[in-house]
Structures are given as structure tokens and as C-alpha cells.
KEKE-3310 file (N, C-alpha, C; in steps of 0.2 Angstrom, whole numbers, plus 5000, padded with zeros to 4 digits):
npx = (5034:5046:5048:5059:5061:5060:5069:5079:5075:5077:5091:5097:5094:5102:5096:5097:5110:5120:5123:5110:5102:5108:5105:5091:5088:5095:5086:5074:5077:5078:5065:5059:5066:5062:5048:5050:5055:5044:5036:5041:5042:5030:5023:5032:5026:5015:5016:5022:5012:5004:5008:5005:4991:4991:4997:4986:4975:4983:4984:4971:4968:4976:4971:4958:4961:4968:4959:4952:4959:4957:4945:4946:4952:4946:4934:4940:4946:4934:4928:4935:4944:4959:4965:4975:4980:4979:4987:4982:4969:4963:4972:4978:4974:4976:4988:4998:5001:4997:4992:4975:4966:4948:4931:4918:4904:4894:4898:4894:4899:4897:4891:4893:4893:4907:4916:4929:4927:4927:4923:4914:4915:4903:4896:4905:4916:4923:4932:4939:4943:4936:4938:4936:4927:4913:4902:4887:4875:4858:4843:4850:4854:4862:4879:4880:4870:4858:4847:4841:4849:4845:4836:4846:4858:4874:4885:4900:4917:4934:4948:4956:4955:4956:4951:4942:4924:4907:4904:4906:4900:4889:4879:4880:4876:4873:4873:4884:4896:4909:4914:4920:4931:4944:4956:4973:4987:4999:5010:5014)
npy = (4704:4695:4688:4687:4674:4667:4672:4666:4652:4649:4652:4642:4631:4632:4639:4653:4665:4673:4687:4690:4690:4699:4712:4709:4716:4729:4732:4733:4740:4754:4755:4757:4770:4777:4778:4783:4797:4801:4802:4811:4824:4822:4829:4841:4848:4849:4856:4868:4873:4877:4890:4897:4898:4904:4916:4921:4922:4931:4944:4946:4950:4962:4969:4972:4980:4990:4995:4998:5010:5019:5022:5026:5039:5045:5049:5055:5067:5073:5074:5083:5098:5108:5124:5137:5149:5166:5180:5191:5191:5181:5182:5178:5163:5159:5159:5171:5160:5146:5131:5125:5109:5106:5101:5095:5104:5097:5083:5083:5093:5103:5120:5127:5137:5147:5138:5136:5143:5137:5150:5155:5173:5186:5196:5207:5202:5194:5177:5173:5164:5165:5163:5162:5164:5157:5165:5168:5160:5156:5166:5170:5184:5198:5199:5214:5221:5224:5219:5198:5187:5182:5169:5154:5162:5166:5174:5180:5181:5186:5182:5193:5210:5218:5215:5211:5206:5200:5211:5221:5217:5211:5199:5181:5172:5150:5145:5148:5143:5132:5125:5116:5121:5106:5102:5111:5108:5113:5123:5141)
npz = (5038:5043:5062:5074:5080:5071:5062:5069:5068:5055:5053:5062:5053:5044:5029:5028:5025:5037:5032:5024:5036:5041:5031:5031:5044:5042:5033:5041:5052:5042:5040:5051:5056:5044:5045:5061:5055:5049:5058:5065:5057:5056:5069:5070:5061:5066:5077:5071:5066:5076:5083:5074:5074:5087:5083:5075:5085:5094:5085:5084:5098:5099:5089:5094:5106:5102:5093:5104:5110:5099:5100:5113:5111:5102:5109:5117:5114:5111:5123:5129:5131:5127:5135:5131:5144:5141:5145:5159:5168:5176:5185:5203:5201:5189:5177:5163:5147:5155:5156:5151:5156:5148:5152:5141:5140:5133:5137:5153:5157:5167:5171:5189:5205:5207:5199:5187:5170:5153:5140:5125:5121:5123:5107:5106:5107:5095:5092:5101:5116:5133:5148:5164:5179:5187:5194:5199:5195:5185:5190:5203:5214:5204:5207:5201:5206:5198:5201:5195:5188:5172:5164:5159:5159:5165:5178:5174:5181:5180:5190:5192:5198:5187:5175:5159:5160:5163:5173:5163:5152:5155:5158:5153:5141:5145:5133:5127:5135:5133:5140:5159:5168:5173:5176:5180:5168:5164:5169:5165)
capx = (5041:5049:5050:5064:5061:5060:5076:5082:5075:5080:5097:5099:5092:5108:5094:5099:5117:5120:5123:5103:5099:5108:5102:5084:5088:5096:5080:5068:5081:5076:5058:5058:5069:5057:5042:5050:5056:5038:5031:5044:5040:5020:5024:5034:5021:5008:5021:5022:5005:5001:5009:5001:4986:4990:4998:4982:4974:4986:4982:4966:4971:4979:4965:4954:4967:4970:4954:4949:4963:4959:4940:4944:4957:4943:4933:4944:4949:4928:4925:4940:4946:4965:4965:4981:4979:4982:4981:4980:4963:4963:4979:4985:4975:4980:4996:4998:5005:4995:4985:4969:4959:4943:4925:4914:4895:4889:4898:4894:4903:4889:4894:4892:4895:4915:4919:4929:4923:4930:4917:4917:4914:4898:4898:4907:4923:4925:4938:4944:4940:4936:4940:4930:4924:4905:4899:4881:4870:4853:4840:4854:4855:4865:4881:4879:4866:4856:4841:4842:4852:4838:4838:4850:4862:4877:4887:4906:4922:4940:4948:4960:4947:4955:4949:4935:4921:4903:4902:4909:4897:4883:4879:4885:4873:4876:4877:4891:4900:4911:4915:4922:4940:4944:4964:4977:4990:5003:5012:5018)
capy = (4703:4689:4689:4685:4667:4665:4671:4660:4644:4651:4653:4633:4627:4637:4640:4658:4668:4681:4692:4688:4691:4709:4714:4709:4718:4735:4736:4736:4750:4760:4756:4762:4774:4781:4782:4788:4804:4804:4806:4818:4828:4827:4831:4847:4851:4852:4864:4871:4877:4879:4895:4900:4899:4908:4922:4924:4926:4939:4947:4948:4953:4967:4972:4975:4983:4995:4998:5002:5014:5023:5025:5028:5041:5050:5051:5061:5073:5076:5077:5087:5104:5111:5130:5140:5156:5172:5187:5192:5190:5175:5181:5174:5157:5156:5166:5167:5152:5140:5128:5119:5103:5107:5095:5100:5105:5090:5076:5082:5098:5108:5127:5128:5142:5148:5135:5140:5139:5140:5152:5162:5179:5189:5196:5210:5200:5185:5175:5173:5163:5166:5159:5165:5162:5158:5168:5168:5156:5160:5165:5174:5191:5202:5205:5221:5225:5226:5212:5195:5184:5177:5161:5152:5164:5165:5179:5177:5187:5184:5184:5198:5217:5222:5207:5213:5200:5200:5215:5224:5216:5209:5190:5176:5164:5147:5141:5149:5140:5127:5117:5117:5116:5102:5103:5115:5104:5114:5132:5144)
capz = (5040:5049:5068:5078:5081:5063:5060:5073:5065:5049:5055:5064:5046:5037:5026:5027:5028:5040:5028:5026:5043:5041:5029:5033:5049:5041:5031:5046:5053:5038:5038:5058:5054:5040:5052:5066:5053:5047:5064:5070:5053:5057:5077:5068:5055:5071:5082:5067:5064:5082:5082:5068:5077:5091:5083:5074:5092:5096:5081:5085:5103:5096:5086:5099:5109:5095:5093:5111:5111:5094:5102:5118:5108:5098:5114:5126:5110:5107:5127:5133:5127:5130:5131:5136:5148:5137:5150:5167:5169:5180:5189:5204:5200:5182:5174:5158:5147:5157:5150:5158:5154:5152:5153:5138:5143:5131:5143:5159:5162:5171:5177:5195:5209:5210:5195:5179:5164:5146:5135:5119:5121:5118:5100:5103:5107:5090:5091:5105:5122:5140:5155:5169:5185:5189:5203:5200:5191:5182:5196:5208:5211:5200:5210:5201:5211:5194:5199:5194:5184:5168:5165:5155:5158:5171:5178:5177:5182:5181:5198:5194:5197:5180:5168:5156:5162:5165:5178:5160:5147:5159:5161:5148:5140:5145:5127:5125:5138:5129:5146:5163:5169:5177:5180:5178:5165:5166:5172:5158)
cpx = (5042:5051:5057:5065:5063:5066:5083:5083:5078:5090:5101:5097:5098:5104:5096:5105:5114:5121:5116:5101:5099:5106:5096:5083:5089:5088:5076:5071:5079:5070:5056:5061:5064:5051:5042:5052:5050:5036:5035:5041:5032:5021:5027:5030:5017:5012:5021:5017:5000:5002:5006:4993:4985:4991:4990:4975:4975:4986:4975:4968:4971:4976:4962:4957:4966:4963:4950:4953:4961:4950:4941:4949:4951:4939:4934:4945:4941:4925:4930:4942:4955:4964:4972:4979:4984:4980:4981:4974:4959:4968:4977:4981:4979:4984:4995:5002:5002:4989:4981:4963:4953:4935:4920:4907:4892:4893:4899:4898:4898:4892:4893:4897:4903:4917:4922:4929:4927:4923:4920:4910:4908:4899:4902:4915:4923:4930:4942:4940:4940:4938:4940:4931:4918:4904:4892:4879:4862:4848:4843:4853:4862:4868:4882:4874:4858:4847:4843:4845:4849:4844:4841:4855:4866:4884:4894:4911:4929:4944:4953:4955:4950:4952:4939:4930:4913:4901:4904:4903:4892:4883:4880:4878:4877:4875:4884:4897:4900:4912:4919:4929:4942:4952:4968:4983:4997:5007:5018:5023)
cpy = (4698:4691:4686:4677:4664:4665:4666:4651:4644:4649:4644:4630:4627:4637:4648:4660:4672:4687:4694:4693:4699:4712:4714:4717:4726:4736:4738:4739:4753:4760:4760:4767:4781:4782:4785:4794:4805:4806:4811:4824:4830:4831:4840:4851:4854:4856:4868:4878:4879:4887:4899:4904:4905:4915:4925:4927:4933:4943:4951:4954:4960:4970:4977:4978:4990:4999:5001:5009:5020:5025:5029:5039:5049:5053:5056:5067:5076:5079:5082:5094:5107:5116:5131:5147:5162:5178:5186:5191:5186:5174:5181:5167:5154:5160:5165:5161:5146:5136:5124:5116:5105:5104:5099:5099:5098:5086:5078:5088:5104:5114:5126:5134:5141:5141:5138:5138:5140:5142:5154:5167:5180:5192:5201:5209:5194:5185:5174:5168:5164:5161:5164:5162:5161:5160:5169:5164:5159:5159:5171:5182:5194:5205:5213:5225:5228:5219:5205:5192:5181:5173:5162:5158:5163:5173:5176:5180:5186:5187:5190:5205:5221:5219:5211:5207:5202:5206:5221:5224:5214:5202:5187:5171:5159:5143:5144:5147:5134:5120:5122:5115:5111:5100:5106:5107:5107:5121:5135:5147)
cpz = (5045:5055:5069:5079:5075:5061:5062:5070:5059:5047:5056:5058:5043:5031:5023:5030:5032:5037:5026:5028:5046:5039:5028:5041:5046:5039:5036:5049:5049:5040:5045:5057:5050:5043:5056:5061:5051:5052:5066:5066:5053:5062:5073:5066:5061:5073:5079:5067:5070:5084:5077:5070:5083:5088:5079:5078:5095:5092:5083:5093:5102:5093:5090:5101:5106:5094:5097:5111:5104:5097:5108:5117:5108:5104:5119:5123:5110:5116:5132:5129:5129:5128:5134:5138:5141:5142:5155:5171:5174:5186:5200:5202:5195:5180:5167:5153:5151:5154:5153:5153:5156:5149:5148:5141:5141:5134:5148:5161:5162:5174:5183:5198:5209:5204:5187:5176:5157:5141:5130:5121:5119:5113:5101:5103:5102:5091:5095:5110:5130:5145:5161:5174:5187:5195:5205:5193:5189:5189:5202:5208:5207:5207:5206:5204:5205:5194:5198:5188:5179:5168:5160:5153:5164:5170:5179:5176:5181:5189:5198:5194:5192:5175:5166:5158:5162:5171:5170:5155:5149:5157:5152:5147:5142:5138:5124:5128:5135:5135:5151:5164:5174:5183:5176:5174:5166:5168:5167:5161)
residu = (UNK:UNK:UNK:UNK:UNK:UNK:UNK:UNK:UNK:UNK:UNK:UNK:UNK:UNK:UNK:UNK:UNK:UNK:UNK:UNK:UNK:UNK:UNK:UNK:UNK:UNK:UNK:UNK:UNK:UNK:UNK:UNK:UNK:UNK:UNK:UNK:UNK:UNK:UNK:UNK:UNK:UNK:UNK:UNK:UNK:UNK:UNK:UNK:UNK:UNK:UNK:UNK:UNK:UNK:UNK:UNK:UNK:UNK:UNK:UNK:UNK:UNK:UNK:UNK:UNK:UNK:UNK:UNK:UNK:UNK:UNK:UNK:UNK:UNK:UNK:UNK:UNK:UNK:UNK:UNK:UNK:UNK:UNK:UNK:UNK:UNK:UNK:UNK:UNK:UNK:UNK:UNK:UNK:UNK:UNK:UNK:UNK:UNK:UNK:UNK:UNK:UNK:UNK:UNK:UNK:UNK:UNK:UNK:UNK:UNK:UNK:UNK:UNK:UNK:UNK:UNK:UNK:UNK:UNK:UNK:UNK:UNK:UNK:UNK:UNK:UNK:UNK:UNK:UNK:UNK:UNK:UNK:UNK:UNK:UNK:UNK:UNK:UNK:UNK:UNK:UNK:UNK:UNK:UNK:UNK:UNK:UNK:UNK:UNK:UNK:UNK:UNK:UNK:UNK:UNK:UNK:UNK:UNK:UNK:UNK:UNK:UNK:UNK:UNK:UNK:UNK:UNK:UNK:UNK:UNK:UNK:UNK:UNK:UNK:UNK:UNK:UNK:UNK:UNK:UNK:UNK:UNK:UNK:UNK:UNK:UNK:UNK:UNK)
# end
């Protein structure tokens, strides 16, 4: 394409009209014209596809996420237990209607003295569960004054002195203790 000079010489020649000179000019307005819309249209195309990319970052994001939440989900349901109090048994700590979170044996929820436990009953109660209180561990003596506690077993009472417990049925395996309570949830 002809520079500027050129049109100039071109021009003092009267080799060429103005008419020429313009429409040599509109052309290369189109031609720039048509590059700058091609670069804007790549520029676009890239903004375009840059979002693209990211949302498939956040995607992922959100995956993971998701999936923390959907383990950390299964986890809390396989190491926690919700019972609700049925029964005087426990009364004045627990009433009935109340429901209490509670730490199963297999993650960490260990009996100990004066803690309450969620068990199932010796055989002659199925079907139903306890909530107790440990007051002697294997080893101890027998608050009934009956010797020692064997092992692997625990003696446990409900605090009210009507509650069917262990001074009724005598000591409790601890395989039968399903977990410890850790907090009252809430008041029936």
C-alpha cells in the first residue's frame, strides 16, 4: 500500500484524482477496521474461554468440598449415636424426652467413673437401651458389697434409687456398652 508521501507526489503529478486518494484511504479504514474487529473478536474469544477455565476450577473446588462434607457426614453418623431419654431412670440429670449425643466405644468413647453411658441391656431386657451411670469399673469393689467387679465388666446405676440398673441385674459387660454421652442435645 502506498504511503502518505506518495499520495502526496501522486497528487502534485495530477496523476491521480481525489476521488483516488479517498478511496484508497476508505479502503485502508476497512482493512484497519477489519483487524481491529478481528483482534477484538480474538481478545473476546480469550475472555471468553478464560471463564471457562476457571469455572472448571470451581468445579472442581466444589467437588472436593462436597466430598469433604459427604465424608466428614458418614463419619460423625458411624461415631456418634442420638438416644432420647425414655423414663425416670436418670431423673433429675436427664428427664424424659431428652436426647443426648453420644461417643461410640470404637472412636474413643471409654467408660469412666461417674460418666454416662449408652448400653443395651443384659438378655433379659431386648430391645431396648440404657443410659446409666458408671460407678465402678472392672477391678472395683462391688457397691453391693458382693466382692469385686470381674473384668471386663462395669457396674452402672441410673441416678434416680428407682431405676432398674445394675444393683438389680448385677455388673454390665462392657461390650455392651454402645458409647459414652458427651452432651445433652436437648430438653424434652
Amino acid at each position: 500500500m502506498p504511503c502518505a508521501a506518495t499520495f502526496a507526489q501522486l497528487f502534485r503529478n495530477r496523476s491521480v484524482s481525489i476521488r483516488m486518494i479517498l478511496d484508497i484511504r476508505r479502503a485502508r479504514n476497512k482493512i484497519s477496521t477489519v483487524r481491529r474487529d478481528r483482534d477484538v473478536s480474538r481478545a473476546s474469544a480469550r475472555r471468553q474461554r478464560r471463564p471457562l477455565a476457571f469455572s472448571h476450577v470451581n468445579w472442581v473446588v466444589i467437588g472436593i468440598v462436597g466430598l469433604g462434607a459427604v465424608a466428614l457426614a458418614v463419619l460423625v453418623r458411624k461415631a456418634l449415636i442420638v438416644v432420647t431419654v425414655d423414663g425416670y431412670s436418670m431423673s433429675p440429670t436427664l428427664a424424659p424426652g431428652d436426647r443426648v449425643l453420644a461417643l461410640r466405644r470404637t472412636f474413643g468413647g471409654r467408660p469412666r467413673r461417674n460418666a454416662i453411658v449408652v448400653t443395651r441391656p443384659p438378655d433379659r431386657m431386648p430391645g431396648q437401651l440404657l443410659i446409666k451411670r458408671v460407678v465402678a469399673l472392672a477391678g472395683d469393689a462391688d457397691p453391693r458389697g458382693e466382692g469385686v467387679i470381674p473384668a471386663g465388666s462395669l457396674f452402672i446405676v441410673g441416678d434416680s434409687k428407682y431405676s432398674s440398673d445394675s444393683r438389680t441385674f448385677g455388673p454390665v459387660q462392657q461390650d455392651l456398652v454402645l458409647g459414652v454421652v458427651v452432651r445433652r442435645m436437648s430438653s424434652g
